[in-house]
C-alpha positions as CSV (number, residue, x, y, z in Angstrom):
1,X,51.2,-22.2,-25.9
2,X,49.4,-23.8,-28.9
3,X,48.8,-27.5,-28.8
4,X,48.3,-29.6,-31.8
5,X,47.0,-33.3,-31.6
6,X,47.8,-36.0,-33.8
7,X,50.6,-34.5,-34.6
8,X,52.2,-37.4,-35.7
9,X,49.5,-37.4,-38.5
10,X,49.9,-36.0,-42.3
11,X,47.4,-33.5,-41.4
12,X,49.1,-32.7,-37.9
13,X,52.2,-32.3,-38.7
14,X,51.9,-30.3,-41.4
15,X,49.8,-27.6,-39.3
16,X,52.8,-27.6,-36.8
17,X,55.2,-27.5,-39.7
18,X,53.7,-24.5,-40.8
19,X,53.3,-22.6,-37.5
20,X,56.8,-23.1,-37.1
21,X,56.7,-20.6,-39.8
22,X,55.1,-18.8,-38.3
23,X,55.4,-18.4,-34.3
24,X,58.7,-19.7,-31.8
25,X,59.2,-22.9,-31.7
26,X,58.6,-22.8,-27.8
27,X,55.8,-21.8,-28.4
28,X,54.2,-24.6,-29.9
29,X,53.2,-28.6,-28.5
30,X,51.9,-31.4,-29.7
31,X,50.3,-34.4,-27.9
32,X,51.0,-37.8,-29.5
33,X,50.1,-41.1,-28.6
34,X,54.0,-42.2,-29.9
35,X,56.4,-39.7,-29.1
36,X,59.6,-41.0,-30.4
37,X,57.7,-40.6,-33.9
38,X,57.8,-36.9,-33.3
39,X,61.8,-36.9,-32.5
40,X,61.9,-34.4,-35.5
41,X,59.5,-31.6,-33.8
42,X,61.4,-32.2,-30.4
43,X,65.0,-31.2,-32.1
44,X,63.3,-28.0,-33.5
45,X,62.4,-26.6,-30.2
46,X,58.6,-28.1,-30.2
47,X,57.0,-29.8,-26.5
48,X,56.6,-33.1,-27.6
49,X,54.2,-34.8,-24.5
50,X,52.1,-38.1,-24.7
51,X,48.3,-37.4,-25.6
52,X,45.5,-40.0,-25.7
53,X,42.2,-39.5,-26.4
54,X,40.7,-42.5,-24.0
55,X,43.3,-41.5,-21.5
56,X,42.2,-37.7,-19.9
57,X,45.2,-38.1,-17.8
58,X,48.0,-37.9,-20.6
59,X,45.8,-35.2,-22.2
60,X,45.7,-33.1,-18.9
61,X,49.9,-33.3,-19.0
62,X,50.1,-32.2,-22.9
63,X,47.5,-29.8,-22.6
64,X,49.3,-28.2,-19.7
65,X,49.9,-23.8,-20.4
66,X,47.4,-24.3,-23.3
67,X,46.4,-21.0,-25.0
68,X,44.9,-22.6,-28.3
69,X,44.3,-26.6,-28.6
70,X,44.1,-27.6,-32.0
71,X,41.9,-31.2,-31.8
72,X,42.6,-33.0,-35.2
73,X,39.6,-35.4,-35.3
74,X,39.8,-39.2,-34.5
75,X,39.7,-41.4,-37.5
76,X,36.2,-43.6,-37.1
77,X,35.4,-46.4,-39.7
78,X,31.7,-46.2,-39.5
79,X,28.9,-45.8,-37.7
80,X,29.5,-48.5,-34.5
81,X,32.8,-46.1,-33.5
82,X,31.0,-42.8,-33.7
83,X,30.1,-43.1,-29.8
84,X,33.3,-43.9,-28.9
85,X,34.9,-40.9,-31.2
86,X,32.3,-38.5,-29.6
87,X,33.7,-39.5,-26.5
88,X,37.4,-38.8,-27.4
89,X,36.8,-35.4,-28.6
90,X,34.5,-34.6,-25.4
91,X,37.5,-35.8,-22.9
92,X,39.2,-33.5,-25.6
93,X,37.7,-30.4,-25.0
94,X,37.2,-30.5,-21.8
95,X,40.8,-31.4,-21.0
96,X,41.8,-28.1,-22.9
97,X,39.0,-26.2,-21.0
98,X,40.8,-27.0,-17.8
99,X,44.0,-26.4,-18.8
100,X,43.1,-22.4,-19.5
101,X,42.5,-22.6,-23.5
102,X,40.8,-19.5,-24.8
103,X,40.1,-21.2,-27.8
104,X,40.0,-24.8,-28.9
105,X,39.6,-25.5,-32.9
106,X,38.7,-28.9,-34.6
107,X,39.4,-30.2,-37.7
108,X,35.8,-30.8,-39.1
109,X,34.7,-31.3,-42.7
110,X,32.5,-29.7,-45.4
111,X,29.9,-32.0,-45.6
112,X,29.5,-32.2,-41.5
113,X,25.7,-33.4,-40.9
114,X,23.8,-35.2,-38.3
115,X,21.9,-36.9,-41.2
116,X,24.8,-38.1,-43.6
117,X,25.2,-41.3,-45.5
118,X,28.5,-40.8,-44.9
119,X,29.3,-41.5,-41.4
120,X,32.4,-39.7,-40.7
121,X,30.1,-36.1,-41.2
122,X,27.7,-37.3,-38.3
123,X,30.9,-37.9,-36.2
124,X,31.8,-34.2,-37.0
125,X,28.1,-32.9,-36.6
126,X,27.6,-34.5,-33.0
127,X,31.7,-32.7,-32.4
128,X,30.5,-29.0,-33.4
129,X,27.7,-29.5,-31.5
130,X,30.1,-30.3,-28.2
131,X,32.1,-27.1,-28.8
132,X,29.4,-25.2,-29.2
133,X,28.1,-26.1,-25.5
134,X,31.1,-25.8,-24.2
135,X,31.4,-22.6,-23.3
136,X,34.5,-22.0,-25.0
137,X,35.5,-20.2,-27.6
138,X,35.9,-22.4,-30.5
139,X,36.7,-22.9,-34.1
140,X,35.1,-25.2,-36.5
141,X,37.7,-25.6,-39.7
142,X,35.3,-27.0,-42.3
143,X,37.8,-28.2,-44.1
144,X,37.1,-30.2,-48.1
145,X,37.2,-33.4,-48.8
146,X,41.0,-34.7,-48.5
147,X,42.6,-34.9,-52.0
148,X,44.5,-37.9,-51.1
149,X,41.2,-39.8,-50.6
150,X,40.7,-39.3,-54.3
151,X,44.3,-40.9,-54.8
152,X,43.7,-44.1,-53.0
153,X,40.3,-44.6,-54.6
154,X,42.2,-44.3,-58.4
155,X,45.1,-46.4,-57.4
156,X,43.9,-49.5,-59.3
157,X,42.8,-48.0,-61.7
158,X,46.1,-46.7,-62.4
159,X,47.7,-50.1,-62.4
160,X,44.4,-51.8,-64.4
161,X,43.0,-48.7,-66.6
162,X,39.4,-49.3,-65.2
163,X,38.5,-47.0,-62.8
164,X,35.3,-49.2,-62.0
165,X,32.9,-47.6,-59.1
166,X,29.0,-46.6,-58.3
167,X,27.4,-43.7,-59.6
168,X,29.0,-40.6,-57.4
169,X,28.8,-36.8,-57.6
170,X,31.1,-34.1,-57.4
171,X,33.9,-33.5,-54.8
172,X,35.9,-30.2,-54.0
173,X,38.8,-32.2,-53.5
174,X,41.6,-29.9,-51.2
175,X,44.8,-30.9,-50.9
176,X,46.2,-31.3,-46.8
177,X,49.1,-28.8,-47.8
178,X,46.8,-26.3,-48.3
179,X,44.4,-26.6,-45.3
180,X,47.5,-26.9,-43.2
181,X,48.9,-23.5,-44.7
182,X,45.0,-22.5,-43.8
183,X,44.9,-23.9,-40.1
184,X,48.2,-22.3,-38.8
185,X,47.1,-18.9,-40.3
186,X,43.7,-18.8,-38.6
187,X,45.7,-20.3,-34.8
188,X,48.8,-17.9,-35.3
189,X,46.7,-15.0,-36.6
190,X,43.6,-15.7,-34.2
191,X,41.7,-15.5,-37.0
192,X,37.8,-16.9,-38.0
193,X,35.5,-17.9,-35.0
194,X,32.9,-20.3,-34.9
195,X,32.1,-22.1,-38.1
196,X,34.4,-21.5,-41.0
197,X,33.5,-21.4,-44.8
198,X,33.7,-24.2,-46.2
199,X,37.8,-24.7,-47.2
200,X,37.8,-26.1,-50.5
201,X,39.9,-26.9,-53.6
202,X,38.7,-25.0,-57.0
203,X,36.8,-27.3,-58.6
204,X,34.5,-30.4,-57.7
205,X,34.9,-32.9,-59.9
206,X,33.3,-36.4,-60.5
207,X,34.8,-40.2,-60.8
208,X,34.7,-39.4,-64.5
209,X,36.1,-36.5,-64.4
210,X,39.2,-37.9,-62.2
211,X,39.7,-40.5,-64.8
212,X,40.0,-37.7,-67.3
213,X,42.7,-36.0,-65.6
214,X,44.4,-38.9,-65.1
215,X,44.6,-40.1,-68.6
216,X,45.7,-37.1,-69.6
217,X,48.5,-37.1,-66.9
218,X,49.7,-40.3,-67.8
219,X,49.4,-40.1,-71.0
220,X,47.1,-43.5,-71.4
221,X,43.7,-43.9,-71.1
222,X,41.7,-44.3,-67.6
223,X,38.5,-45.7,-68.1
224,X,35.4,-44.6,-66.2
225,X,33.0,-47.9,-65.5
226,X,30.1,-47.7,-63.6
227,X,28.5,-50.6,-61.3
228,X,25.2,-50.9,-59.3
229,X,26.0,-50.8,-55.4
230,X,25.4,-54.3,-55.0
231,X,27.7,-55.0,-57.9
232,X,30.5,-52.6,-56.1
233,X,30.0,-54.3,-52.8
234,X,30.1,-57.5,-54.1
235,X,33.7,-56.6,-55.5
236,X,35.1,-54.9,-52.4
237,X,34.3,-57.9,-50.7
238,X,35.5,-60.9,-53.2
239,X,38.6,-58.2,-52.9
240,X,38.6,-58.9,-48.8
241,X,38.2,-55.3,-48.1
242,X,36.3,-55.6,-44.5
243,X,32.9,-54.9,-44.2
244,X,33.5,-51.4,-42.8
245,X,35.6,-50.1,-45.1
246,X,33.0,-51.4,-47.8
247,X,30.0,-49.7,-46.0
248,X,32.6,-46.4,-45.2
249,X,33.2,-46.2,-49.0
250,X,29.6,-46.6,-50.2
251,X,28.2,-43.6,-47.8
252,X,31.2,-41.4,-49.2
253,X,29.3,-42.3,-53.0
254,X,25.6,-42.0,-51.7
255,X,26.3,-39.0,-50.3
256,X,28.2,-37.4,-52.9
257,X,25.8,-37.9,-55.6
258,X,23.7,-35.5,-52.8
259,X,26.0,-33.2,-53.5
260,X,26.9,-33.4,-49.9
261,X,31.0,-32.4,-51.0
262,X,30.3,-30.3,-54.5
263,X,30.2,-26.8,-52.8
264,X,33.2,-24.6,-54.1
265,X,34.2,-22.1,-51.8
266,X,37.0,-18.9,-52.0
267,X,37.4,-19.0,-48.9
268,X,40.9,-20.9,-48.5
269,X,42.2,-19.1,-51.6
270,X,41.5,-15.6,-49.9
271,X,43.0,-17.5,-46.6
272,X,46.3,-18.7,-47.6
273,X,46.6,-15.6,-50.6
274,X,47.1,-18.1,-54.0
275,X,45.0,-20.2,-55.5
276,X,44.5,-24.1,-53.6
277,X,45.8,-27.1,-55.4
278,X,43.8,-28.3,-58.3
279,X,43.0,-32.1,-58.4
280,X,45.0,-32.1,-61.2
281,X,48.3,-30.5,-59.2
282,X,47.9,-33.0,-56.2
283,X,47.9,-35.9,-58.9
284,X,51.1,-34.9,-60.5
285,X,53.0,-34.4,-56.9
286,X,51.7,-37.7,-56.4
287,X,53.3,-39.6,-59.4
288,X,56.6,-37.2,-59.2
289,X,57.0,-38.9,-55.5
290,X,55.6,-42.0,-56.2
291,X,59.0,-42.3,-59.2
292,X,61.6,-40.4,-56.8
C-alpha cells in the first residue's frame, strides 16, 4: 500500500489525487492528523487513518501494510522549530521502516542546504541526511520553490500597485499541480532513487520580473520598489507580521539573491511529458479563481 502524509494538505492531496489516476484506490492511504477533512478520499475507496508526527503510535497504525510512505515535510517557521521538525520526520521514517516500507520518499526542496539563510532548506538538509542512514531505500523529490509562495508575496501589491521588497534574486517558481503530477509518477512507476534533479518551473524569475507579468496580466501597472532590509523589517513589523514570519521571509530574499532557487532544470518537464506551469500560467489560474 502507498501512504501519503499530510494528505489533507494542497500538496498531499493532490499527490493522492493523482495516484488515484493512476493505481486502485485500495491501494492507496493517507495519514492525517483530522480525518473527517479527508471524508472525500475515504468515499473514493482511499484508507483514511489518523497520523501524527509527535505521536509514533498513530503513525505505527497508518503506516500499517506500507509498501511506499510518502512523508510530505512538516511546515517549520524558522530556525527555533528545526529540532523539533527533525524529530517528526525521524519518528517518520522509522515508523515506515517498521511497518515493511521498501521505500520512503520526502518532499524536499531545491535549495536544501545545511548552511542556508533560509531556514526551511537546513530543515530539509538535516531530513536527507536521516534517509540516507536509514538504511532504506529512499527518495529525495527536490522539488522548486512553490509558485504559490510567489502569490502571497504579490498580494498587496495587487491591491496597492507597489510591490515594495529587498533586493532578491531569481526563483524557478513550480507550480504544486505539477510536482504532484511528478510525485505520483515516480511512487506509481517506482521511478528515480536517491536524490532527484532538481524539479523546477521553466524560468526563474525575479521580484521585478513578477511585477512585470503581473502588470501585464492585469492590465495596470505593478510597480517594483526596492527597500534596505532594515527598511523591509521595519514594515513587516509596523504591519504586525510576527517576528518569525519576518525573519522566515528575509532568509527566503538573502538567500535567493545567492541564487540559492535560480537553477532551471528539465527534469519535471521530461517527468510529467509537457512543459511545467510558467509563472505566468499559475498567476492567471490564480485571478480566474480568485473572480469565480
Amino acid at each position: 500500500m502507498i501512504i501519503v502524509t499530510g494528505a489533507n494538505g494542497k500538496l498531499g492531496r493532490a499527490v493522492v489525487e493523482q495516484l488515484l489516476k493512476r493505481v486502485p484506490a485500495e491501494q492507496i492511504g493517507v495519514s492525517v492528523r483530522e480525518p473527517n477533512q479527508a471524508q472525500e478520499l475515504r468515499e473514493c475507496g482511499v484508507r483514511v487513518r489518523r497520523g501524527d508526527f509527535d505521536d509514533a503510535r498513530t503513525l505505527h497504525h497508518a503506516f500499517e501494510g506500507a509498501s511506499q510512505v510518502l512523508i510530505v515535510s512538516s511546515g517549520i517557521m524558522g530556525e527555533a522549530e528545526i529540532p523539533h521538525g527533525i524529530q517528526q520526520h525521524q519518528t517518520a521514517i522509522d515508523t515506515a521502516k517498521k511497518a515493511g516500507a521498501s521505500r520512503v520518499l520526502y518532499t524536499s526542496h531545491m535549495g536544501s542546504s545545511p548552511t542556508s539563510h533560509f531556514a526551511p532548506m537546513i530543515h530539509h538538509a538535516a531530513t536527507e541526511n536521516l534517509l540516507e542512514d536509514s538504511g532504506v531505500a529512499f527518495t529525495s523529490l527536490r522539488n522548486g520553490y512553490y509558485a504559490s509562495m510567489a502569490l502571497m508575496m504579490i498580494d498587496g501589491a495587487i491591491r496597492t500597485g507597489e510591490l515594495i521588497a529587498p533586493v532578491d534574486g531569481p526563483v524557478a517558481w513550480t507550480a504544486h499541480s505539477d510536482l504532484a503530477e511528478a510525485a505520483a509518477t515516480i511512487i506509481s512507476e517506482q521511478k528515480w532513487y536517491g536524490m532527484t534533479p532538481n524539479l523546477t518551473g521553466p524560468e526563474a524569475i525575479d521580484m521585478e520580473g513578477i511585477a512585470t507579468i503581473a502588470s501585464e496580466v492585469l492590465g495596470r501597472n505593478i510597480r517594483r520598489t526596492i527597500v534596505s532590509d532594515e527598511e523591509f523589517r521595519e514594515r513587516m513589523m509596523s504591519q504586525g507580521v510576527p517576528e518569525a514570519s519576518i525573519n522566515m521571509r528575509m532568509g527566503m530574499f538573502l538567500a535567493s539573491r545567492q541564487g540559492d532557487f535560480a537553477q532551471v532544470d528539465l527534469a519535471l518537464a521530461h517527468l510529467i511529458g509537457r512543459s511545467p506551469k510558467s509563472f505566468r500560467e499559475v498567476l492567471k489560474e490564480s485571478i480566474i479563481h480568485q473572480q469565480g
